[in-house]
C-alpha positions in Angstrom: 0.0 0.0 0.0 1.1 3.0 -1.1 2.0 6.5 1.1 -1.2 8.2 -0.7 -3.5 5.5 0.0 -2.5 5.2 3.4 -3.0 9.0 3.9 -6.1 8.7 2.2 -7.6 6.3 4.4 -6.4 8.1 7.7 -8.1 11.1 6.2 -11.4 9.1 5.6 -11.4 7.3 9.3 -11.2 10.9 10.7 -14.2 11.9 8.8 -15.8 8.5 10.0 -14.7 9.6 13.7 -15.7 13.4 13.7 -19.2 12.3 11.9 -19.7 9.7 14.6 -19.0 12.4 17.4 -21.5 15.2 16.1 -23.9 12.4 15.7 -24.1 11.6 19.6 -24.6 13.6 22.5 -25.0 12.7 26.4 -28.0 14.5 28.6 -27.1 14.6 32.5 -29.0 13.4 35.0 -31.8 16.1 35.6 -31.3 17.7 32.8 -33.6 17.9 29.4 -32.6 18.0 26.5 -34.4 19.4 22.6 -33.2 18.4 19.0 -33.6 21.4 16.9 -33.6 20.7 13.3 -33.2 23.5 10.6 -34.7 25.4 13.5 -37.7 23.2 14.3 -37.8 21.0 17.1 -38.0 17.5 16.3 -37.3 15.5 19.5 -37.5 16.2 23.3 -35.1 14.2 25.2 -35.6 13.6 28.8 -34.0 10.1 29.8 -30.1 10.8 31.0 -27.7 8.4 28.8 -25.7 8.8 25.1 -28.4 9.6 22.0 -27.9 9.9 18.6 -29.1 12.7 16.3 -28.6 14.0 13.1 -25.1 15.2 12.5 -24.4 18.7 10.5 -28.1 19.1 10.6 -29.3 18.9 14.0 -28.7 21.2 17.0 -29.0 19.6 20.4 -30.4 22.7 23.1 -29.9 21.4 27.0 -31.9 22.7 30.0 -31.6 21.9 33.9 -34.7 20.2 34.9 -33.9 21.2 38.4 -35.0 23.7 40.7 -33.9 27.4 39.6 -33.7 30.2 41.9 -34.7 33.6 40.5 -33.6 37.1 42.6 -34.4 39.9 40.7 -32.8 43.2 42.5 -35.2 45.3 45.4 -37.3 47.8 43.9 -39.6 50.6 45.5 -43.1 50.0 45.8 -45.8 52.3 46.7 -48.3 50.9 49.0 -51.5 51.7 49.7 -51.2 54.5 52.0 -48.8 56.2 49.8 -45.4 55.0 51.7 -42.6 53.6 50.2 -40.6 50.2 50.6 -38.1 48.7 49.1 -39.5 45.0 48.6 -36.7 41.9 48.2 -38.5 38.4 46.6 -37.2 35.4 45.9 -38.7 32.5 43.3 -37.8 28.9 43.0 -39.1 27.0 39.3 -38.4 24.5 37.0 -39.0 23.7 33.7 -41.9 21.4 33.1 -42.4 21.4 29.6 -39.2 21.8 27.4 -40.6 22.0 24.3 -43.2 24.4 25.5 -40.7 26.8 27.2 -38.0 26.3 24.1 -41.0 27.9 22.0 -41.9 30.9 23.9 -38.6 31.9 26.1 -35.5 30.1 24.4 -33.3 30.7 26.7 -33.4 30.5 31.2 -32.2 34.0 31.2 -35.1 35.2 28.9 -37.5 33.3 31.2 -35.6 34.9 34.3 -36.2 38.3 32.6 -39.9 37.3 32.0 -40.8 36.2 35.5 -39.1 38.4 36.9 -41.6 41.4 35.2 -44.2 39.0 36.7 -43.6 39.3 39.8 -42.7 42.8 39.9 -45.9 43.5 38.7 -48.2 41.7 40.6 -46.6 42.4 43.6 -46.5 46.3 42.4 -50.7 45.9 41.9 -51.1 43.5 45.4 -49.2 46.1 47.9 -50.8 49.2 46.4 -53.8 48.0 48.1 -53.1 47.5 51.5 -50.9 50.1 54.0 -47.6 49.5 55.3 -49.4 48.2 58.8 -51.0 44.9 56.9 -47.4 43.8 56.5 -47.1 43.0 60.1 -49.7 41.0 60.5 -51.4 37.9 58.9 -52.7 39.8 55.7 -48.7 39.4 54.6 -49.0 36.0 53.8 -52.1 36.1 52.2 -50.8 38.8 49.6 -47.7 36.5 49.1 -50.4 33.8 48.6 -52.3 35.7 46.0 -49.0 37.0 44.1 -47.4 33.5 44.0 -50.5 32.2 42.2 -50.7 35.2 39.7 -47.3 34.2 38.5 -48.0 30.1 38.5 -50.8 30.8 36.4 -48.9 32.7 34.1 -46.2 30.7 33.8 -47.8 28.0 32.8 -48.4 28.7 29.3 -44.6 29.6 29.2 -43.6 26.0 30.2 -42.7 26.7 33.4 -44.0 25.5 36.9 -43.3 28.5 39.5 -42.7 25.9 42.8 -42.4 29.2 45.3 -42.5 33.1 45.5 -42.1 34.2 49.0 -41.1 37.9 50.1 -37.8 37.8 51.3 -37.3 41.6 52.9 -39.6 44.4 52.9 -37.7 47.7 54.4 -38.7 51.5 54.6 -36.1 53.2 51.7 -33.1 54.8 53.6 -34.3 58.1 53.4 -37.6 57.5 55.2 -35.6 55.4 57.9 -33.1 57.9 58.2 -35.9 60.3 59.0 -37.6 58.0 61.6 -34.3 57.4 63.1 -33.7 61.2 63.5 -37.4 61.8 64.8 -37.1 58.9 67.2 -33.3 60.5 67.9 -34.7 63.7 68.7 -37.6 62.6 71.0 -35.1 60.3 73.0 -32.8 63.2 73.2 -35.8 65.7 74.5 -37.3 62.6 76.8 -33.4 62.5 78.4 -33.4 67.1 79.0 -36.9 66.5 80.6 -35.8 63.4 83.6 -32.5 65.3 83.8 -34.6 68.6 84.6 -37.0 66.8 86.7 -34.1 64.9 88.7 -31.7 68.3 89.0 -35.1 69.7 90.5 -35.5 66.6 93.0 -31.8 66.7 94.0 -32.1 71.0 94.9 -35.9 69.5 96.9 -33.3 66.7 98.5 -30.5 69.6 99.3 -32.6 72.1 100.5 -34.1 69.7 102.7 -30.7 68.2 103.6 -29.7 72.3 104.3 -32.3 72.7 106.4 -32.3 69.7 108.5 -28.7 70.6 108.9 -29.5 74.3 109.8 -31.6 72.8 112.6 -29.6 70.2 113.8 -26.5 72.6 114.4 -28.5 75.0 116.0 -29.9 72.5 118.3 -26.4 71.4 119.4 -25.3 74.6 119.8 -28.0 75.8 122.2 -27.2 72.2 123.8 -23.5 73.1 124.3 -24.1 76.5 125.3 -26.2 74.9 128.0 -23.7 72.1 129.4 -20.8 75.0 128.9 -22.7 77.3 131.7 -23.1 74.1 134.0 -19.4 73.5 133.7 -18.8 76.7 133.8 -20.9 77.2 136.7 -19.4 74.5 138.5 -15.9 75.0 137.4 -16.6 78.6 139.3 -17.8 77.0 142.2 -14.9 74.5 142.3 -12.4 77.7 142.0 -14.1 79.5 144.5 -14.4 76.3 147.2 -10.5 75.8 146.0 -9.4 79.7 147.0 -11.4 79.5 150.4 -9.5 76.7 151.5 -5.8 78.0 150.5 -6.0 81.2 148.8 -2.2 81.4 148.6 -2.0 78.0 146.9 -4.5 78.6 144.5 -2.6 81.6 143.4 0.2 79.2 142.6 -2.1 77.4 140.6 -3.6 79.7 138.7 0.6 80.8 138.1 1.5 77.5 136.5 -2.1 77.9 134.5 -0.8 80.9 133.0 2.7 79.8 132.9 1.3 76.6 130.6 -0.9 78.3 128.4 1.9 81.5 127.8 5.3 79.3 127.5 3.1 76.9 125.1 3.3 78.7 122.2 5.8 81.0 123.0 9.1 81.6 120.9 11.9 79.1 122.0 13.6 81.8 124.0 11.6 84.1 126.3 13.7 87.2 127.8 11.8 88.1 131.1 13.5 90.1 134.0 14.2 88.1 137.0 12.5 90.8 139.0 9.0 90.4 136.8 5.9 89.7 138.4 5.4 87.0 136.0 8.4 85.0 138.0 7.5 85.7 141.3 6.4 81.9 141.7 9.9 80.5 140.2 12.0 82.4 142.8 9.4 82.5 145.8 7.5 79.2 145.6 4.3 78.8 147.1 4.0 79.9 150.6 3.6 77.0 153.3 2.0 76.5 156.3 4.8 76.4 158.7 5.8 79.6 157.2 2.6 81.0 157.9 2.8 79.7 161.6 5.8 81.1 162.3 4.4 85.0 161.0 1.6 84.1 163.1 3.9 83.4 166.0 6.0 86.2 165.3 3.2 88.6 164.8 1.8 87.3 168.5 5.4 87.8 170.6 5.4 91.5 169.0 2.1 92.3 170.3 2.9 90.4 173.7 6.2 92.7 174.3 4.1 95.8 173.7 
């Protein structure tokens, strides 16, 4: 065999091979699968496994038969009562009919787009009836009820089975909650001036009170220690005076150390006095004693006797 035959049939097998390879393909499991021909769909193809279709002529189009989520972006909606909210859904569908949904939406992202205007829509034409208040309560799930089966219904005809539509987040815009949170700031603030001016006007009520009670009980101590001062110093006096009856010169000396304590006390260290002062009369006398006295007595008696 010659180089060109050889060439020739190598040339020929890879025609056989590439030929063989356009003519199968392989759907996934869940997955569906349409074979277009010259633009016309001629099979529908839902069992997973190799198939064979037309090659050069026939166009094999694939779709998940899973669950597909669709989350178009928040938009604003007006409700009822003319607020504004910025509304987040979420949808969950498959494709039921393949041949059905290849014919009016081609592609997933076309049918994304589609129900995505669904939804909008209906939920645009459910909230404008209610106000913002029937989102709190109950009347929520029945207008998610009523918008999920708007877009079922409509979807069916398109080949597609909608499984869920839920609301995920409904919010005020941030402009209308910025200007709740500043109201609801400024009635906070104003509700903190007014207990901090009632409470600065308890605590003066609680110091003037204190004040007063104190006013009352100083001067009530004082006229107490003005009384038990005159009793002492009643008694003190008496004490002084029963003291100088008994030894009037002795009590002199006392009283001399008294004021000998309280002037050297706080004195200067040095105290230049003359030695004839009165001050020292005690240092460089003493106290008188009795035999002292006895003998001026005695003396004063022999004078009188030798007269």
């Amino acid at each position: 065999m010659t180089m060109r035959w050889r060439l020739a049939l190598l040339a020929l097998a890879g025609v056989f091979v590439w030929l063989l390879s356009s003519a199968l393909f392989t759907v996934q499991e869940g997955g569906e699968a349409i074979v277009i021909r010259f633009g016309r769909p001629v099979a529908v193809v839902t069992r997973p496994g190799l198939h064979v279709k037309a090659p050069l002529i026939d166009v094999v189009v694939v779709y998940d038969a899973r669950l597909l989520p669709l989350e178009p972006p928040a938009e604003q909606i007006i409700l009822g009562d003319q607020k504004r909210i910025e509304v987040d859904t979420y949808t969950r569908f498959r494709i039921a009919d393949p041949l059905l949904f290849y014919q009016s939406l081609r592609s997933v992202d076309q049918a994304r787009l589609q129900l995505g205007q669904l939804v909008g829509s209906s939920l645009r034409r459910e909230l404008g009836r209610v106000p913002l208040s029937s989102l709190l309560t109950e009347e929520r799930s029945r207008i998610v009820d009523r918008v999920e089966d708007f877009v079922r219904r409509e979807a069916q005809p398109l080949g597609v089975d909608i499984v869920e539509s839920h609301i995920h987040r409904a919010d005020l815009p941030f402009e209308t909650s910025q200007a709740i949170y500043d109201r609801m700031k400024s009635e906070r603030v104003r509700e903190a001036k007014e207990l901090r001016a009632q409470g600065f006007e308890k605590a003066q009520e609680i110091k003037s009170r204190a004040d007063r009670d104190r006013t009352v009980l100083l001067s009530e101590a004082e006229r107490n220690s003005r009384a038990v001062r005159g009793e002492a110093d009643a008694q003190a006096i008496e004490l002084y005076a029963g003291a100088y009856g008994r030894d009037p010169d002795f009590y002199r000396f006392y009283r001399s150390l008294q004021s000998y304590r309280s002037a050297l006390a706080d004195a200067a260290p040095t105290l230049v006095l003359s030695p004839s002062a009165e001050f020292l009369k005690s240092f460089s006398a003493g106290p008188r004693s009795a035999r002292q006295d006895a003998q001026k007595d005695a003396g004063s008696g022999a004078a009188e006797a030798v007269k």
